[in-house]
C-alpha positions as CSV (number, residue, x, y, z in Angstrom):
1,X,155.3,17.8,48.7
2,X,153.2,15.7,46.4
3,X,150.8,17.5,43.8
4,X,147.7,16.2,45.6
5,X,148.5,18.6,48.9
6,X,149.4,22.1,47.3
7,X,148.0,24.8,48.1
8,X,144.2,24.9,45.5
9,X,145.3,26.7,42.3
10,X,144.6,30.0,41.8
11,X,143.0,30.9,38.3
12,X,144.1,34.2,36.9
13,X,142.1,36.4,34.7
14,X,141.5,35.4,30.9
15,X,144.3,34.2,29.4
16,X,143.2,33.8,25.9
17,X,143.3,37.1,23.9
18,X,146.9,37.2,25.6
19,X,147.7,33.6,23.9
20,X,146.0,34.7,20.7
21,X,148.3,37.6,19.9
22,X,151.2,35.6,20.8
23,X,149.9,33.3,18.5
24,X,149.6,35.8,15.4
25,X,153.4,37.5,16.3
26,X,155.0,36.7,12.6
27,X,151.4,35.4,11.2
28,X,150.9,32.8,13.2
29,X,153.4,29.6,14.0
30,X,152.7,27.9,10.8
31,X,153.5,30.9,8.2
32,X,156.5,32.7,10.6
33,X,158.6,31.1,8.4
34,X,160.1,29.8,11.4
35,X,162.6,26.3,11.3
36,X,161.4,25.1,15.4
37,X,158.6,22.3,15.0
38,X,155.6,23.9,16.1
39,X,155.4,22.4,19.6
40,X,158.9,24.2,20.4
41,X,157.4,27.3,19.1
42,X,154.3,26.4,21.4
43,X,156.7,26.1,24.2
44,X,158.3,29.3,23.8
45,X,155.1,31.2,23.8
46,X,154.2,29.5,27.0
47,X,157.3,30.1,28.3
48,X,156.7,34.1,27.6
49,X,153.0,34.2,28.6
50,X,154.2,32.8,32.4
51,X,156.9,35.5,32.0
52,X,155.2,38.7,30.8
53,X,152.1,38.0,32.5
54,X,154.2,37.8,35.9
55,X,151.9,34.4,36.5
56,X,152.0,33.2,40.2
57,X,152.6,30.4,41.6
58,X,149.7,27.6,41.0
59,X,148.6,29.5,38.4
60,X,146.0,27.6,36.4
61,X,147.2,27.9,32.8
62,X,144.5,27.8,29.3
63,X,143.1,24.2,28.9
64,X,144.8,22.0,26.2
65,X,141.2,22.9,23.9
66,X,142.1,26.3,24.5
67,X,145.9,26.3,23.3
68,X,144.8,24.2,20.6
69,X,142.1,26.8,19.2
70,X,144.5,30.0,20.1
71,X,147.6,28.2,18.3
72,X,145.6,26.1,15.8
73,X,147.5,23.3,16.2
74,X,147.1,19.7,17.0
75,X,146.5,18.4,20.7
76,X,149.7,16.6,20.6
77,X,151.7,20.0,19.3
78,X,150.3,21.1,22.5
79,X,150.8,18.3,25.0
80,X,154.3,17.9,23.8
81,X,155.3,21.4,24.7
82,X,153.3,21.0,27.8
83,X,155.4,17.6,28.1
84,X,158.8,19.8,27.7
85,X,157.9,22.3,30.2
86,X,156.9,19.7,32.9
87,X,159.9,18.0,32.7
88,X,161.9,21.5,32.9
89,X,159.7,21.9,36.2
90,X,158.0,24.9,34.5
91,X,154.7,23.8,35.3
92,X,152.7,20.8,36.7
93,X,149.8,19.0,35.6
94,X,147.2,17.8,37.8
95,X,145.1,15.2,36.6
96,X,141.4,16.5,35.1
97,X,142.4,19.9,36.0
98,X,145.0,21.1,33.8
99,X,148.3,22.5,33.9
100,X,149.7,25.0,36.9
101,X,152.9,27.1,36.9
102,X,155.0,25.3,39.4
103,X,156.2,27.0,42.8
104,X,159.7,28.3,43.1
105,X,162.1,26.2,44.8
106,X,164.7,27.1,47.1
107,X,167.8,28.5,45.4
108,X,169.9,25.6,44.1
109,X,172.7,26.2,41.0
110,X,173.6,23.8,38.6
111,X,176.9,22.8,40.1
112,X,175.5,21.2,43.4
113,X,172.8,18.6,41.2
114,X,172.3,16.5,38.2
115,X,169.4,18.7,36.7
116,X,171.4,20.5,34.3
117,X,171.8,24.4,33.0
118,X,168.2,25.0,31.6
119,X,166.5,22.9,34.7
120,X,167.8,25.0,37.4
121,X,166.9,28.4,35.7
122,X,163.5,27.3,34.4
123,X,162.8,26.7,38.0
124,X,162.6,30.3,38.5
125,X,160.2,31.0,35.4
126,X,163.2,32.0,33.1
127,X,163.1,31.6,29.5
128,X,165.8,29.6,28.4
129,X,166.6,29.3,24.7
130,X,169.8,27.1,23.3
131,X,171.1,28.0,19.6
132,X,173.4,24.6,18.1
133,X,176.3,25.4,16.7
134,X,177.3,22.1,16.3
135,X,176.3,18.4,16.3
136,X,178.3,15.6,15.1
137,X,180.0,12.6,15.0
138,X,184.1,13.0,15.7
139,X,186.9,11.7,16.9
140,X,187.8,12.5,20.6
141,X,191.0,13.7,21.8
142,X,192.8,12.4,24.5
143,X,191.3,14.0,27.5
144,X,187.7,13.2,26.1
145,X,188.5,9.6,25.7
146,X,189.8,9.9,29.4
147,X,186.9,11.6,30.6
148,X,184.4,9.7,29.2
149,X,186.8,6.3,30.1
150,X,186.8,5.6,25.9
151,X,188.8,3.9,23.8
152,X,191.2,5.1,21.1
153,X,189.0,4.7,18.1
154,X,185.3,5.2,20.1
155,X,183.6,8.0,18.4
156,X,181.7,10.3,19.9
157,X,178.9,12.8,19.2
158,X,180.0,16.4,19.8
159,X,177.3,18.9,20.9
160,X,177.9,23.0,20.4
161,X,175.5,25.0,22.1
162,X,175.0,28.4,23.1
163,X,172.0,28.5,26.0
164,X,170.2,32.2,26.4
165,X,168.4,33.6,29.7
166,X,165.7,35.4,28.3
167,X,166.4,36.2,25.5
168,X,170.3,37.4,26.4
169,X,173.5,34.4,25.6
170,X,174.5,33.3,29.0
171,X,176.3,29.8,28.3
172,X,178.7,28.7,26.2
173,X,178.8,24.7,26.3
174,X,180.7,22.2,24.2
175,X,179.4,19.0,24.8
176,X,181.0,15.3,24.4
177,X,178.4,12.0,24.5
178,X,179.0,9.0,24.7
179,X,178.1,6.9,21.6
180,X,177.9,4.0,22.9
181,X,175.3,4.8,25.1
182,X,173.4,7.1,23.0
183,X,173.6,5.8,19.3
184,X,172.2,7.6,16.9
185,X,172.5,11.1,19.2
186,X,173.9,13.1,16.2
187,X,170.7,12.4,14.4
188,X,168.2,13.8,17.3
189,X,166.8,17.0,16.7
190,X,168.0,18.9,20.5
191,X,167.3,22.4,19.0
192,X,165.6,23.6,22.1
193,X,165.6,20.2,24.0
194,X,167.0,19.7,27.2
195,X,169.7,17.3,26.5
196,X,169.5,15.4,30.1
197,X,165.2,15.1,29.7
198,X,166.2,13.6,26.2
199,X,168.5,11.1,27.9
200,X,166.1,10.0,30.2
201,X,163.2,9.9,27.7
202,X,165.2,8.9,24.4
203,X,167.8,6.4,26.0
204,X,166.4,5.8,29.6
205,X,169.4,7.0,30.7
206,X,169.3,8.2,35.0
207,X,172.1,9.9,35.8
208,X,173.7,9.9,39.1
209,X,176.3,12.0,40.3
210,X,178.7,14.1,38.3
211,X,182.1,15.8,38.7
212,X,182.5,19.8,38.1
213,X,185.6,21.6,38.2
214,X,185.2,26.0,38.0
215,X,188.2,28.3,37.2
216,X,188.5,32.2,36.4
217,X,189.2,32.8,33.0
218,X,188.5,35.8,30.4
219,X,186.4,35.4,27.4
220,X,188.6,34.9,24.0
221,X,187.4,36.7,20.5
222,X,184.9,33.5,19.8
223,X,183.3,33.4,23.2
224,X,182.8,37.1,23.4
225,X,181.3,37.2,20.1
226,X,178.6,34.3,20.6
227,X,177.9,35.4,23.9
228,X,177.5,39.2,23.4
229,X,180.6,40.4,25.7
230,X,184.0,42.1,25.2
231,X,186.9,40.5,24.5
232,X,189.0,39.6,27.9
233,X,185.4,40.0,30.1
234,X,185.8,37.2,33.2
235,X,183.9,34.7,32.7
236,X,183.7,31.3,34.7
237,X,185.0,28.4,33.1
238,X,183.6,24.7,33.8
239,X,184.5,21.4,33.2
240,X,182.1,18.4,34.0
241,X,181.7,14.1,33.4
242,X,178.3,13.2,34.6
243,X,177.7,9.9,35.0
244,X,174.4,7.2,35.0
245,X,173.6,4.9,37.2
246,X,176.0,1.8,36.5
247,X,178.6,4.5,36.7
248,X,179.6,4.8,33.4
249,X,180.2,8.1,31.9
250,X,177.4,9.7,29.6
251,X,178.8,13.4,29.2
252,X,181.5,15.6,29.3
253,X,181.4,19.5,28.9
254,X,183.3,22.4,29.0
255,X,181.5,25.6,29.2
256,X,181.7,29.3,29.5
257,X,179.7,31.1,31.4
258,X,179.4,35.1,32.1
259,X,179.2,36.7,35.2
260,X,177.7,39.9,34.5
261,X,174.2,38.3,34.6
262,X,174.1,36.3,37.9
263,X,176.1,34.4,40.2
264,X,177.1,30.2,40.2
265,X,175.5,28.7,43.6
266,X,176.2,25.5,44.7
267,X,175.7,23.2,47.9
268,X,178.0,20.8,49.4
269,X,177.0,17.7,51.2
């Protein structure tokens, strides 16, 4: 349904004071001594105001003036995070009227679409965080260069990251892209970027279908201990190529993912 025919938003009481002392957590995003660029950190409080404040659906959200004044930052620290959060489907904009918390969706996982991890959860209001543990330029092994259809001596740009559900590690994700079609991805900052929204925006990369393979497995001493759990816990283990739209292959990941938290859904057509 396009944004013209939902349902008229429904404004919720005054948001501000709220916004202000999530503003001044840490004195304020520009003394927190905090390394996220200060739209990320804008972003994040966002992402907790729709949380905490259990906003509903449609919900009108603070005007850009107003996150500017309670943030004091910059209208394009603030329209960038807006800009993050509409692409994760976190919110809509509308134009002259402002930003709206988006509707829920039906229930789709990850597995079953090309949205990505952090897509399909924000689409239920979660917070979702990624830490990098890695982000580099090295040489693939065999089943990368296979994967990704490489050649022997093709670099690629290898991408460590563990994604969080509010506020608690979820996914552990080791991630393989495809110089060729990204160069220069080592050097983008993707600390709390979605890395298919920087594809799209960075590289004008559309993806178009991927492959996903899911096995039981038990969480070894390094993926209990960045993702919180005992040693041997089960834990789901994936493997994936996604690909763009001349079918070349963009990505390939393995990942580890816990399943004390929630369950893996997926459609098949």
């Amino acid at each position: 349904m396009s944004q013209a025919r939902r349902r008229a938003p429904r404004t919720p009481t005054n948001l501000v004071p709220t916004l202000k002392a999530l503003a001044e957590r840490d004195n304020g995003l520009r003394d927190n001594g905090s390394s996220l660029p200060l739209w990320s950190q804008v972003k994040s409080a966002l992402l907790t105001l729709i949380v905490t404040e259990k906003l509903a659906e449609n919900a009108r959200l603070p005007s850009e003036a107003e996150l500017c004044d309670s943030f004091g930052v910059s209208r394009t620290v603030v329209r960038e995070a807006l800009t993050q959060l509409v692409s994760e489907r976190v919110i809509y904009k509308l134009q002259g009227k402002g930003a709206f918390v988006a509707p829920k969706r039906d229930d789709q996982g990850f597995l079953g679409s090309n949205i990505g991890f952090s897509g399909e959860l924000h689409l239920t209001n979660h917070s979702v965080s990624r830490a990098i543990l890695r982000q580099e330029l090295v040489a693939p092994d065999e089943r990368v260069c296979r994967m990704l259809r490489l050649g022997p001596n093709e670099p690629v740009v290898a991408l460590d990251r563990v994604l969080s559900v509010d506020g608690k590690p979820r996914i552990l994700v080791y991630t393989f892209i495809n110089l060729r079609l990204a160069p220069g991805f080592e050097q983008v900052p993707m600390h709390n970027r979605s890395l298919y929204d920087t594809l799209s925006r960075r590289y004008g990369i559309t993806l178009k279908r991927a492959e996903r393979w899911l096995e039981a497995a038990t969480a070894t001493p390094e993926q209990a201990e960045l993702l919180e759990i005992p040693v041997g816990s089960p834990v789901i283990a994936i493997e994936s190529v996604t690909y763009m739209q001349t079918d070349e292959a963009v990505e390939y990941y393995t990942a580890v993912y816990r399943t004390d938290q929630a369950r893996l859904h997926f459609i098949v057509k």
